[in-house]
VMD Tcl script that draws the C-alpha trace (Angstrom):
set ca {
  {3.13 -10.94 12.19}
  {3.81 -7.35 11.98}
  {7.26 -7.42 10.43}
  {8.05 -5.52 7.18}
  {8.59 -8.45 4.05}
  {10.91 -6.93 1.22}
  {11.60 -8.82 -1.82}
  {14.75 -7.70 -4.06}
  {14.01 -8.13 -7.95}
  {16.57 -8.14 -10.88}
  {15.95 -4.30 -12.47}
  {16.78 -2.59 -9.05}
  {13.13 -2.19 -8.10}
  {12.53 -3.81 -4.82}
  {9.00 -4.99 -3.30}
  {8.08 -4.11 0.47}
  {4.84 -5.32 2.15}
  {3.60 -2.93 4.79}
  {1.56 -4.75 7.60}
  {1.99 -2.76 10.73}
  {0.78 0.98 11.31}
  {4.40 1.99 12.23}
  {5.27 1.12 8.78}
  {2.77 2.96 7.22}
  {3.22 6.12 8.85}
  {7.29 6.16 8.51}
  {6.71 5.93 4.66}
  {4.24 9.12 4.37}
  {6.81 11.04 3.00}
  {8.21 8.92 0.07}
  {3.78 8.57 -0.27}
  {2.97 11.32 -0.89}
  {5.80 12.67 -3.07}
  {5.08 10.00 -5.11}
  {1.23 11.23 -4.97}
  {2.12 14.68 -5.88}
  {4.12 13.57 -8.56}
  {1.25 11.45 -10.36}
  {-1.62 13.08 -9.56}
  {-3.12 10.94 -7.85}
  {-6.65 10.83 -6.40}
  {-7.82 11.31 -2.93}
  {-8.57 7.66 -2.39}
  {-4.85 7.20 -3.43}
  {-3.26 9.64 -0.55}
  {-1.40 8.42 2.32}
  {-3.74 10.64 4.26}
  {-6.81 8.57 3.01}
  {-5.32 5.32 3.86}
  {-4.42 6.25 7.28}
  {-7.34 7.75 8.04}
  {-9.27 4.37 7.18}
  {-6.88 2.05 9.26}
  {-6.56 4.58 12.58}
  {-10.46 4.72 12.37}
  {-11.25 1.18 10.95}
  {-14.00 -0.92 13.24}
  {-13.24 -4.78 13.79}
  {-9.87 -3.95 13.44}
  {-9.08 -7.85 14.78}
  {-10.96 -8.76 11.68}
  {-8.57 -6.68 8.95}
  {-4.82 -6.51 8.12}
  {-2.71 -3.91 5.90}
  {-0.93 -6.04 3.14}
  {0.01 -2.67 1.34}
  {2.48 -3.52 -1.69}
  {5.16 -0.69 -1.72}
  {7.47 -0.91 -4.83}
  {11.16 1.05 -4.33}
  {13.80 2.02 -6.76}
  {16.69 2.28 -5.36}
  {15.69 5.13 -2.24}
  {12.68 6.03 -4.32}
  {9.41 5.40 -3.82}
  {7.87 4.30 -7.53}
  {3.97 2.34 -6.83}
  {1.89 1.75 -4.13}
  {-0.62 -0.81 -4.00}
  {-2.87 -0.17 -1.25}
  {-4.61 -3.65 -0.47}
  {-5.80 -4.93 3.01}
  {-6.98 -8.75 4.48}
  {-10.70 -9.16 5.19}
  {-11.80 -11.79 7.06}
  {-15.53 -12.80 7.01}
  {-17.02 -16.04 7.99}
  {-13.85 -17.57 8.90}
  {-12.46 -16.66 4.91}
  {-10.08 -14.30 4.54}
  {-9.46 -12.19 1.08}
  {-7.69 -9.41 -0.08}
  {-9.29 -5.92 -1.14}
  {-8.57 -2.67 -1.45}
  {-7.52 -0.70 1.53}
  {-10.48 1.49 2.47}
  {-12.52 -0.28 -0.59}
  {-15.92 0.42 1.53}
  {-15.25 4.12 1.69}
  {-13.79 4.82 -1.53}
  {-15.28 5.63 -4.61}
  {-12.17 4.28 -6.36}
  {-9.16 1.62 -6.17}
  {-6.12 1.61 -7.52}
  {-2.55 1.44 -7.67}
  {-0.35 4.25 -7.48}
  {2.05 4.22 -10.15}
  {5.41 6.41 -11.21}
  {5.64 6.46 -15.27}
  {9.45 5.47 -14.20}
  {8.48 2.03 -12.67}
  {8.28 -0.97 -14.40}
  {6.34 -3.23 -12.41}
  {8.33 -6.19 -12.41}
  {8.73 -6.31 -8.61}
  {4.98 -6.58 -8.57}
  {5.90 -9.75 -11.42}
  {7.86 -11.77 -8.75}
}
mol new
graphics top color blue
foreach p $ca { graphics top sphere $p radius 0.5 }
foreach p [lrange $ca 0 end-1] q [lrange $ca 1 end] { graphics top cylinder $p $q radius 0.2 }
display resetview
C-alpha cells in the first residue's frame, strides 16, 4: 500500500505518512524550507533521504513510513523513519540509519507535536 495516510488532530496540526517515492519527492519543497529554517543537519535534508531510498539495495525488503507533521499549508516536523524487515520481523528505524551518523526528527520551534501524540 502506497497511498498517502493523513490524520487531522485538534490544534490544526495535521499528521501525513509518506510511503511511496512520489510522495516524497512532491514534498521537497515544504522539506527543505523547513530544513533551512532549523538548521538542520545533513542527515536531516530531503536530499539525504532521497538519495538513500533511490539508491537503497533490497529495496523489497524496506518501506518509507516517513511522519510529516503540517500546519495548516505549512510544513512544521519531519520524522524520517523507514520498515526493515529481517528474518521474517519487520521494525521501524530511521530512514538511512546505516549511513547516517545521526537520527532525528526535524522540528519547527512553532510545532507542538501533538499530531505526533495521536
Amino acid at each position: 500500500m502506497n497511498t498517502a495516510v493523513s490524520i487531522d488532530v485538534l490544534g490544526a496540526e495535521r499528521l501525513e505518512i509518506v510511503r511511496s517515492a512520489d510522495r516524497l519527492a512532491a514534498v521537497e519543497a515544504a522539506w527543505m524550507e523547513l530544513w533551512h529554517r532549523t538548521d538542520g543537519l545533513i542527515f536531516q535534508s530531503h536530499a539525504w533521504i532521497s538519495a538513500w531510498w533511490s539508491t537503497v539495495q533490497r529495496r523489497d525488503q524496506r518501506a518509507l513510513r516517513i511522519g510529516l507533521v503540517w500546519k495548516g499549508e505549512r510544513l512544521v516536523a519531519v520524522v524520517p523513519l523507514a520498515i526493515g524487515r529481517r528474518r521474517g520481523l519487520r521494525f521501524l528505524e530511521w530512514a538511512a540509519g546505516s549511513y547516517t551518523d545521526y537520527g532525528d526528527i526535524l522540528v519547527a520551534p512553532e510545532c507542538s507535536l501533538s499530531a505526533l501524540q495521536e
